[in-house]
N, C-alpha and C positions, 0 to 999 in steps of 0.2 A: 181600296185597291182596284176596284169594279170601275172607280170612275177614273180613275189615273189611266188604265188600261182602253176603258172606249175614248179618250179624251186621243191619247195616242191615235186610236184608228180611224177616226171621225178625223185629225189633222192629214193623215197616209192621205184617205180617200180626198180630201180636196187639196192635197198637194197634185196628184193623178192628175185629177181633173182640168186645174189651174196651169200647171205646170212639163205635162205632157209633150206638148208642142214645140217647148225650148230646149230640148234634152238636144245636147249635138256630144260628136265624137270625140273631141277635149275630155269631155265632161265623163263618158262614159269609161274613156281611158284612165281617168283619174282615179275612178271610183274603181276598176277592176284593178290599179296599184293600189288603192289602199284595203282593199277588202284581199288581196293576196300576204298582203307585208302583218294584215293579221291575224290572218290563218297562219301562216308560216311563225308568228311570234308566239300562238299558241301554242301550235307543235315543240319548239325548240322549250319553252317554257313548261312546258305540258308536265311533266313530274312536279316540279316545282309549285305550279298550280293548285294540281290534286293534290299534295301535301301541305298547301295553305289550308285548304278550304276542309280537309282533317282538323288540323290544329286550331283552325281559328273558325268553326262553322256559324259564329256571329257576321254581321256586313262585313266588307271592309270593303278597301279601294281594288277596284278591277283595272289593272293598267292598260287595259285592251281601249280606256279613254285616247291613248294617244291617236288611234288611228278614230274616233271618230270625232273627237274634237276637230283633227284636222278637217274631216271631211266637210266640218259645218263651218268650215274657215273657207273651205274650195269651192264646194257643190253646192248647187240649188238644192233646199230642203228634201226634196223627191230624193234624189241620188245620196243626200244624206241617209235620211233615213234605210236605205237600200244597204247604205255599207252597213249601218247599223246592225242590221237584220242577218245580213251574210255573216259578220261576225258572230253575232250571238247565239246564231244557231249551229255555229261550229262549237262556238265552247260547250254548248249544252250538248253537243252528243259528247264532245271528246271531255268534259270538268265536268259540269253538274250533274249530268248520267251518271259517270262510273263511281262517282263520289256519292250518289244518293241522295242528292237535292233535290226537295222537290220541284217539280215543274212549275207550279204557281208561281214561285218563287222568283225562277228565271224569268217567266212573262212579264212579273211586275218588273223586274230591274230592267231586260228589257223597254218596256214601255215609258219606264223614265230617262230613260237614257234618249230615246226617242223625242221625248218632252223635253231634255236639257238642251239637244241639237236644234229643235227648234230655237229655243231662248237664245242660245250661240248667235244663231244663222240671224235673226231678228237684231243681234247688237252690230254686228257687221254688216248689215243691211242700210245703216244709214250711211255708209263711206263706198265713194265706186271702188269698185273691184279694182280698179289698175293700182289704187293710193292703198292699197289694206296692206302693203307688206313694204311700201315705200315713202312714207309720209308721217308727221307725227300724229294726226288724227288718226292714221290707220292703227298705230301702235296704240295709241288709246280705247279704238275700237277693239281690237283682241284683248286686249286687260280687262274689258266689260266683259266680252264673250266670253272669258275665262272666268268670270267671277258668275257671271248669270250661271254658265254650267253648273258651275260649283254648287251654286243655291239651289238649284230646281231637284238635282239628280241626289246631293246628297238629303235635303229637305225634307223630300218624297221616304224615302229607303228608308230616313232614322224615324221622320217620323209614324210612316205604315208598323214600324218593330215596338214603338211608345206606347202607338193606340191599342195594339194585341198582347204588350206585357207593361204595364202600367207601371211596373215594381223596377224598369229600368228608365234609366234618364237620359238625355240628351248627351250630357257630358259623359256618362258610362260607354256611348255606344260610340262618342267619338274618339275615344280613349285621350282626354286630355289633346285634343288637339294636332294630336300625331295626326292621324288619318285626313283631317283636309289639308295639313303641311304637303301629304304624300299626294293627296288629290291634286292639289294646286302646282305641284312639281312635275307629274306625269303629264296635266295638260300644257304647260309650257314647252313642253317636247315636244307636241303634237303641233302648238305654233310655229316652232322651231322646224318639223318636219316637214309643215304646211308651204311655211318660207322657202324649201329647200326644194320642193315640188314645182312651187309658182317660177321662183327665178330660173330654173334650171331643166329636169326631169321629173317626171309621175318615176323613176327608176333610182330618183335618189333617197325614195322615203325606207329603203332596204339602210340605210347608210343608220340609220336610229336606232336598228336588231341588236349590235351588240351592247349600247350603254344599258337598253332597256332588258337586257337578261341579267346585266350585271345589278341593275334594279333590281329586279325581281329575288334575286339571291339574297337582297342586302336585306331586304322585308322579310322573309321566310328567317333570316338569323333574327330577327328583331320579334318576330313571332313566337319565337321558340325559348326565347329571354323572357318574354311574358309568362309562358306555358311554365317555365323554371318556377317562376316564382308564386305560382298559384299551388295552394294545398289541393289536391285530387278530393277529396271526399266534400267538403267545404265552398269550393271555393273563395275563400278569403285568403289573402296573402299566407307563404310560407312563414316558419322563423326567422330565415334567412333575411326574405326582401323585406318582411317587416323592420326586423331593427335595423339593415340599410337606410329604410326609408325613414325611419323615427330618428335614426340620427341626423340625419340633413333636416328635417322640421324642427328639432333641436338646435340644430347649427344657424337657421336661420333665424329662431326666436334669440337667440345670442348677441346676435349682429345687428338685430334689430330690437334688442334691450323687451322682449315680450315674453308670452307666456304660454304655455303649456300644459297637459295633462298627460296620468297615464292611467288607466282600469286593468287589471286584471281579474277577469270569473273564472274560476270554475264548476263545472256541473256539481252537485251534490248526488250522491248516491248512484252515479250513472251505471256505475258496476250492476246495481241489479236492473238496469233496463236489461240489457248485452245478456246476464244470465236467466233474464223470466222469459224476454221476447227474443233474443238473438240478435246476431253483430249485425246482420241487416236492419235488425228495426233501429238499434243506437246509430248505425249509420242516417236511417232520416232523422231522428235527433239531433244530430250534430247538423245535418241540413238546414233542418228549419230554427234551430238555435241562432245557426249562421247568417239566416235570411231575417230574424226579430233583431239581431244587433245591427245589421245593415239599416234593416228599421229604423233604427232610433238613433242612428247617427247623422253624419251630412255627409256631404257627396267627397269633401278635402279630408274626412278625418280615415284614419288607417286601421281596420279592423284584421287582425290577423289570427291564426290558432297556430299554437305551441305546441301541438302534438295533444296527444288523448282526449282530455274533457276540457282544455285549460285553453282560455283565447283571450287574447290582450287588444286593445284600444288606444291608439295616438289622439290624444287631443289638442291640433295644433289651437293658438291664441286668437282670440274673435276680437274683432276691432281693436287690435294692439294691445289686448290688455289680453293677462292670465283667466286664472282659475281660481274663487278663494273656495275656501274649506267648505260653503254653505250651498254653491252653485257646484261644483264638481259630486257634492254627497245625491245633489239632486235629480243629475243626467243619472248617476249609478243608479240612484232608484230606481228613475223611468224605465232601466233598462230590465233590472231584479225584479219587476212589476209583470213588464211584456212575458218577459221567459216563462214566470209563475203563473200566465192566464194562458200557455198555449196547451193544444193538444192537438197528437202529432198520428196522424191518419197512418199506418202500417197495416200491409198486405199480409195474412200469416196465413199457416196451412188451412187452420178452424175458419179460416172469414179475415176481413177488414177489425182492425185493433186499433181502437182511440188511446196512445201512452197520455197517460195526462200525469199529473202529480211532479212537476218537473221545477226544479227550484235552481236560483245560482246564486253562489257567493262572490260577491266582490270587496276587491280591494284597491285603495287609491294612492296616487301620490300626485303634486304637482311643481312642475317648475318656474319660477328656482326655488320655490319655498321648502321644499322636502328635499329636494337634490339639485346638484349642477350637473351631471351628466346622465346619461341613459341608463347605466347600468345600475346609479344610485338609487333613480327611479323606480326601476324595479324592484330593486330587492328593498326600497319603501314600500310600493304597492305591495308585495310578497305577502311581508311580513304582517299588512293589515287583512289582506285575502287568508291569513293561518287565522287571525286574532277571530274575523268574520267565521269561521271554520268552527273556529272552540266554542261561540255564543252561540250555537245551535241549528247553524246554517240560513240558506237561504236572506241572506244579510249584508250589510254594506259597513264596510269599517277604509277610513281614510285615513293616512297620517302613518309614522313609525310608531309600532307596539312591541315593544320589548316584553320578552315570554320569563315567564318563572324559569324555567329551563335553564335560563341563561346566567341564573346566578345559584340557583340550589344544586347540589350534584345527584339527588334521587334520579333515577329516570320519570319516575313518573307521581314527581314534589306537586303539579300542576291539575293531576287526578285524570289526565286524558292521556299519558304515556308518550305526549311527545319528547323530541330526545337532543334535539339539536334547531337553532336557529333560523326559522323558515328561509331569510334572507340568504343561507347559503343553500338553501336547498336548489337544486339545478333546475331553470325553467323547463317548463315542459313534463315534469315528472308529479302525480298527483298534490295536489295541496291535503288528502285527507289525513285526520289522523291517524296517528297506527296507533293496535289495541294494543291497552292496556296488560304488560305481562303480569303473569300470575305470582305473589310473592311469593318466596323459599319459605318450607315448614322448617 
């Protein structure tokens, strides 16, 4: 970040130097249109803003790109980086301040942004200024500057949040893609606005305020659709967006004749964590639970929690082929492995609390071999996550298990007092057994 930062100031000071002498009134007029249209775009957006940067306090795309893409389309790099500055020093009294961001933070993005302007400025560099908004070379040259931007600023940002949490990826931070779609659309505008400036008025870049508020809205409902589907405690997918989402990886292993998995754990005994140590401390249990399944999956499969102790796994098909019985017992393992070797750091009245002794049961099914839809799935996997239950826990059982239950009519023919069918038992609701009633004298 140190060097990202001086590399920026070290470019300002010999922009200065270099560049000083050419600064004319055009130029300057340009630059006070575009460092006006956005400030004015942050203000109009300013709720909106501060309500991103709430919901979503990981990167994301700052649309305030439009006004300095443009500038590194119009201005000599100086005058760039000027608007650059004038903007970001607006948002950070009026967004980063009131929201709590730290400063650092701002300077770094800042400063790559500053870095990306140059990149811009340097791809439009090779076409004269008259041909850049009327010519196919110049059209060519904005398509680079738009893509250099794109590289430098978002490159810098994902990778500075990689290097300081290693446990996130590339593809986490760009959510699938969305985020340079949004990147690469806001600077289009910014060409767009640039164009609109060159042939016409520095008074028409005001004409791009209302599409780009109606942006901004569209992003903030699309934030808040993410925020939906994420479980608060966990972060892993809710129940909801899980099986949304496990159905369409379904839908697509269908269409394309492949293969699938599903896991279901849950915690053994979690009940006496929550009563020895308190819902706090099961709450980092379920945390770092959360973060050892993440673990030992890939970056496409779907880990979600069904409520309490119980959290399920989509495994979509690898190289067009399923899951057999020997490789799907084997990811369960690696997972029933991790869980069984963690131990989980809680803050308690008396001092710091290592929870250790933390075990999970799983259960499997796969597609199509176990079921053809989703919910058969499950209530296969169910039924081997009870079987896994009755063998003594902390265990992996794949495949349908049909219980004693199901054909004796004692309640408890099977010695553990279950009473009913795992597979209709409602997701979400504990897999444990229930005790054993007492016989009638």
């Amino acid at each position: 970040m140190l060097v990202v930062e001086l590399l920026a100031v070290v470019l300002f000071v010999t922009d200065v130097v270099r560049g000083a002498g050419r600064l004319t009134g055009h130029g300057a007029t340009v630059l006070a249109a575009l460092a006006v249209a956005g400030v004015l775009h942050t203000e109009i957006a300013l709720r909106v803003e501060r309500m991103r940067r709430r919901v979503t306090p990981s990167p994301h795309v700052d649309l305030s790109s439009v006004w300095t893409f443009a500038a590194a389309l119009l201005l000599p790099p100086l005058l760039a980086t000027l608007t650059v500055i004038v903007i970001y020093l607006h948002l950070y009294l009026r967004v980063w301040r009131p929201t709590r961001n730290p400063a650092y933070r701002w300077l770094f993005t800042t400063a790559t942004v500053v870095l990306a302007v140059h990149a811009a400025a340097g791809a439009v560099a090779y076409v004269d200024n008259s041909d850049v908004f009327g010519s196919g070379s110049g059209l060519a040259a904005i398509v680079t500057a738009l893509l250099c931007y794109t590289a430098v600023n978002t490159c810098l940002v994902v990778g500075a949040v990689v290097l300081s949490a290693p446990e996130r990826t590339f593809r986490q931070l760009l959510g699938h893609g969305d985020e340079v779609v949004l990147e690469l659309a806001t600077l289009s505008m910014g060409a767009l606005a640039a164009g609109a400036i060159s042939s016409t008025s520095p008074l028409h870049a005001l004409l791009v305020l209302p599409p780009l508020v109606v942006l901004h809205r569209a992003v903030l409902v699309r934030h808040f659709q993410e925020v939906a589907s994420i479980d608060g405690k966990t972060g892993l997918l809710n129940a909801a967006a899980w099986q949304d989402r496990a159905h369409r990886v379904l839908q697509r292993a269908q269409r394309n004749q492949g293969g699938a998995a599903v896991l279901i754990l849950d915690l053994d005994h979690f009940k006496l964590v929550n009563d020895r140590h308190g819902h706090l401390a099961g709450d980092r249990v379920l945390m770092s639970v959360a973060e050892a399944l993440r673990a030992e999956v890939r970056d496409n499969d779907l880990v979600g929690r069904f409520g309490g102790e119980e959290f399920v796994i989509m495994l979509p098909g690898h190289d067009g082929a399923g899951y057999d019985r020997v490789e799907l017992e084997a990811v369960a393992d690696r997972i029933r492995r991790r869980v069984d070797a963690l131990g989980v750091e809680v803050a308690t009245a008396d001092g710091a609390l290592t929870v250790g002794d933390l075990s999970v049961s799983v259960g499997g099914a796969s597609f199509p071999d176990d079921a053809a839809d989703l919910d058969g799935l499950l209530e296969v996997a169910d039924s081997a996550l009870y079987a896994a239950k009755r063998s003594g826990r902390n265990a992996v059982r794949m495949g349908l298990h049909v219980h004693a239950t199901q054909q004796l009519p004692q309640r408890w023919a099977d010695g553990d007092g279950s009473c009913a069918s795992p597979a209709k038992r409602p997701l979400g609701e504990s897999a444990e057994p229930a005790p054993r009633p007492s016989p009638r004298h």
